[in-house]
C-alpha positions as CSV (number, residue, x, y, z in Angstrom):
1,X,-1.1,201.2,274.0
2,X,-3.7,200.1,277.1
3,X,-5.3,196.9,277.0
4,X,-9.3,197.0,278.7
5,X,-9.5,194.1,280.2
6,X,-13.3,192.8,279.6
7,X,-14.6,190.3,281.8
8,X,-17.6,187.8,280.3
9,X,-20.8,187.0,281.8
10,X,-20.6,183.2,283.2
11,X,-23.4,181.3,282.4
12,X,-25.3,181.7,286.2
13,X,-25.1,185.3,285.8
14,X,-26.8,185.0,282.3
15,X,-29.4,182.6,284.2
16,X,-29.9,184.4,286.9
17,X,-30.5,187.6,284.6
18,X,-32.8,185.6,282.5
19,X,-35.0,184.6,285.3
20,X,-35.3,187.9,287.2
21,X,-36.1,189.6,283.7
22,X,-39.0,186.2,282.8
23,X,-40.3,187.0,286.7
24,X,-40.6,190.4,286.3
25,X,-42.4,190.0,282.8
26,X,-45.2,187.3,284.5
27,X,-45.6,189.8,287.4
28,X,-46.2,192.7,285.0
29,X,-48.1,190.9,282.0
30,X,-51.8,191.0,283.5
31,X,-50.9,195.0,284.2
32,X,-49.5,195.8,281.0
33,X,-52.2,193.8,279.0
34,X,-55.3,195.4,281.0
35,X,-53.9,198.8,279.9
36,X,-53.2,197.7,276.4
37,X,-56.8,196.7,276.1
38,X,-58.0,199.6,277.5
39,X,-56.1,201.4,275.2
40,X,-57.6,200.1,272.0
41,X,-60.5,199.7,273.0
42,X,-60.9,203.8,273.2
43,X,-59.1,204.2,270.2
44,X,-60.4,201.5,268.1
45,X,-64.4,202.3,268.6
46,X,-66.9,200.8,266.1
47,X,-68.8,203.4,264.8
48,X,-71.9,203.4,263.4
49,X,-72.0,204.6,259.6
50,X,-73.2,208.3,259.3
51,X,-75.6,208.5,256.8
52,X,-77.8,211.2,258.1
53,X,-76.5,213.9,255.5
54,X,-76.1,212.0,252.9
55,X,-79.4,212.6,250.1
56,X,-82.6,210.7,249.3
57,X,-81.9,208.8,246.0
58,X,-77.6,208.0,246.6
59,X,-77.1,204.7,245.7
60,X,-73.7,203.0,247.4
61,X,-72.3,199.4,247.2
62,X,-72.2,197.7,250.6
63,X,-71.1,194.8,251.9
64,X,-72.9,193.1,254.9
65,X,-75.9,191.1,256.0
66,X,-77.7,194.2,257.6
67,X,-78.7,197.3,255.5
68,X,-78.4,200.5,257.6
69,X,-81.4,202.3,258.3
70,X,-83.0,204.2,255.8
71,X,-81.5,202.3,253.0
72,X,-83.1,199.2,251.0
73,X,-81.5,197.2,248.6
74,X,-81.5,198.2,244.8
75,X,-83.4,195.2,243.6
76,X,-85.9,196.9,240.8
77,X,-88.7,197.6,243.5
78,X,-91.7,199.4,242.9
79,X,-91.4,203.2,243.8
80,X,-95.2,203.8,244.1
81,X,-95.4,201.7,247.6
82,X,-95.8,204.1,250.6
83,X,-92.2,203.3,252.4
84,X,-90.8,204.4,249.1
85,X,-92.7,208.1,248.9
86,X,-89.4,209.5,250.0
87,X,-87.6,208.4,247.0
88,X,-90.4,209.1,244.8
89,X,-90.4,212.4,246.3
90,X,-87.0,212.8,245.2
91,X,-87.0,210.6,242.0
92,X,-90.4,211.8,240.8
93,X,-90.3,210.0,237.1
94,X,-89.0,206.4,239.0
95,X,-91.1,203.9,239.1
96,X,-89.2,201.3,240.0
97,X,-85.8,201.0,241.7
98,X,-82.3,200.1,239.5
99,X,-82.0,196.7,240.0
100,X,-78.6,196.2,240.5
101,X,-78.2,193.3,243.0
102,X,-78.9,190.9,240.0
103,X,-75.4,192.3,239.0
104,X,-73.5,191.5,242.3
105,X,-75.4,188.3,243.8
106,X,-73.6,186.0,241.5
107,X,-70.2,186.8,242.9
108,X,-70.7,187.5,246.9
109,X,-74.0,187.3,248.4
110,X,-72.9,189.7,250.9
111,X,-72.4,192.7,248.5
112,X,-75.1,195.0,247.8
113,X,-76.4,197.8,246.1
114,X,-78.3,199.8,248.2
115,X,-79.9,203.2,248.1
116,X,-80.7,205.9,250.3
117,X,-85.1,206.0,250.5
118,X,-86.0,207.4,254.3
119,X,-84.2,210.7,256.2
């Protein structure tokens, strides 16, 4: 039977390895990290929501400070004001708006119901 002879790494080898390797890792980082953010930042873009096709009168939970456009909070309004005509266009025997927030506001001020009153 043959015997391989293996012969160890000494400890300055392993050293000098190391530090060639950490070198080469500093020298590359700012590259590597300017491409990784470049990266992400095309495939992680914040969109806006697209409510555009979604009907007068669709009510949705949300959570966030700002309501999108077109959409007020479900808070038993009147219907009859004139920023509501849309929605009592489309909800002709509403007079008032669900109010459903009174449901929510106790747990998270941040959720909301809100509902779809302008194109």
């Amino acid at each position: 039977m043959i015997k391989k002879s293996y012969k160890g790494f000494t400890l300055s080898e392993l050293l000098v390895a190391t530090l060639v390797v950490s070198i080469m890792l500093i020298a590359m980082a700012p590259v590597m990290t300017k491409k990784a953010k470049n990266h992400m930042q095309e495939r992680v873009a914040v969109q806006q929501p697209q409510t555009e096709s979604v009907p007068i009168g669709t009510i949705v939970l949300w959570y966030g400070t700002n309501v999108p456009d077109g959409w007020i909070e479900c808070s038993g309004q009147d219907t009859n004001v004139q920023e509501l005509q849309d929605i009592k266009n489309a909800v002709p025997n509403s007079d008032n708006l669900p109010n459903l927030n009174a449901i929510t506001n106790n747990i998270d001020t941040n959720i909301k119901w809100i509902i779809k009153v302008k194109k």
